[in-house]
N, C-alpha and C positions, 0 to 999 in steps of 0.2 A: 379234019379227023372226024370220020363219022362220030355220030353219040353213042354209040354201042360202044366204039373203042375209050370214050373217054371214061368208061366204070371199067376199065379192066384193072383187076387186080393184082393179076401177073402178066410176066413176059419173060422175053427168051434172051439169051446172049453165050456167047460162044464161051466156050471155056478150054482147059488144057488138054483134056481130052473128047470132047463133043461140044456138046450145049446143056446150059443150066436154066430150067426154068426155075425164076426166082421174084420174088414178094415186092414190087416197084413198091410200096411206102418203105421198105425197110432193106430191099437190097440184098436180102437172108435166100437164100436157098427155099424152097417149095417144099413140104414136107409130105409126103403122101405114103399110109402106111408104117410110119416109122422111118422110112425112106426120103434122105435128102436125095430129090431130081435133079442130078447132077451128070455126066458123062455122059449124057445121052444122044443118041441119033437126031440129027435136026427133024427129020418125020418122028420120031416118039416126041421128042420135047416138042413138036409144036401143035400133035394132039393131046398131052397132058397139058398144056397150056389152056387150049380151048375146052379141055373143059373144067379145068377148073374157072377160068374165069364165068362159063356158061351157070355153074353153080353157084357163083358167086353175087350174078348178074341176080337169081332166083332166091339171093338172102340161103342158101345152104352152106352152111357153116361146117357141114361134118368132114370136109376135108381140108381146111386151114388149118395153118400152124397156130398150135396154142394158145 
C-alpha cells in the first residue's frame, strides 16, 4: 500500500443504491454540506472521496464530520 494510501481517511463501498463514501475509523457515512455521501455514482463518490482525503492528508478539517 503506498503511504499516501495509508493516511486515508475515507473510502468508498457500495451501497443500496450506489456508493457511500464513508469515515474508515468509524464506518459513519461522510458528511459534506450537511449531506450524508450516500447514493452516489461510483465517479462522484470516488471524486468526493479524493478529495476529501486530499484535505485531510493537508490537516483541513472544514469538511469532516463533526
Amino acid at each position: 500500500m503506498p503511504d499516501e494510501r495509508k493516511k486515508d481517511r475515507y473510502a468508498l463501498r457500495p451501497d443500496g443504491k450506489g456508493f457511500t463514501v464513508y469515515v474508515i475509523w468509524t464506518s459513519e457515512p461522510a458528511i459534506v454540506g450537511g449531506a450524508p455521501q450516500t447514493g452516489l455514482s461510483e465517479e462522484d463518490a470516488r471524486h468526493i472521496m479524493g478529495l476529501l482525503n486530499d484535505q485531510a492528508r493537508r490537516g483541513d478539517s472544514s469538511m469532516r464530520k463533526g
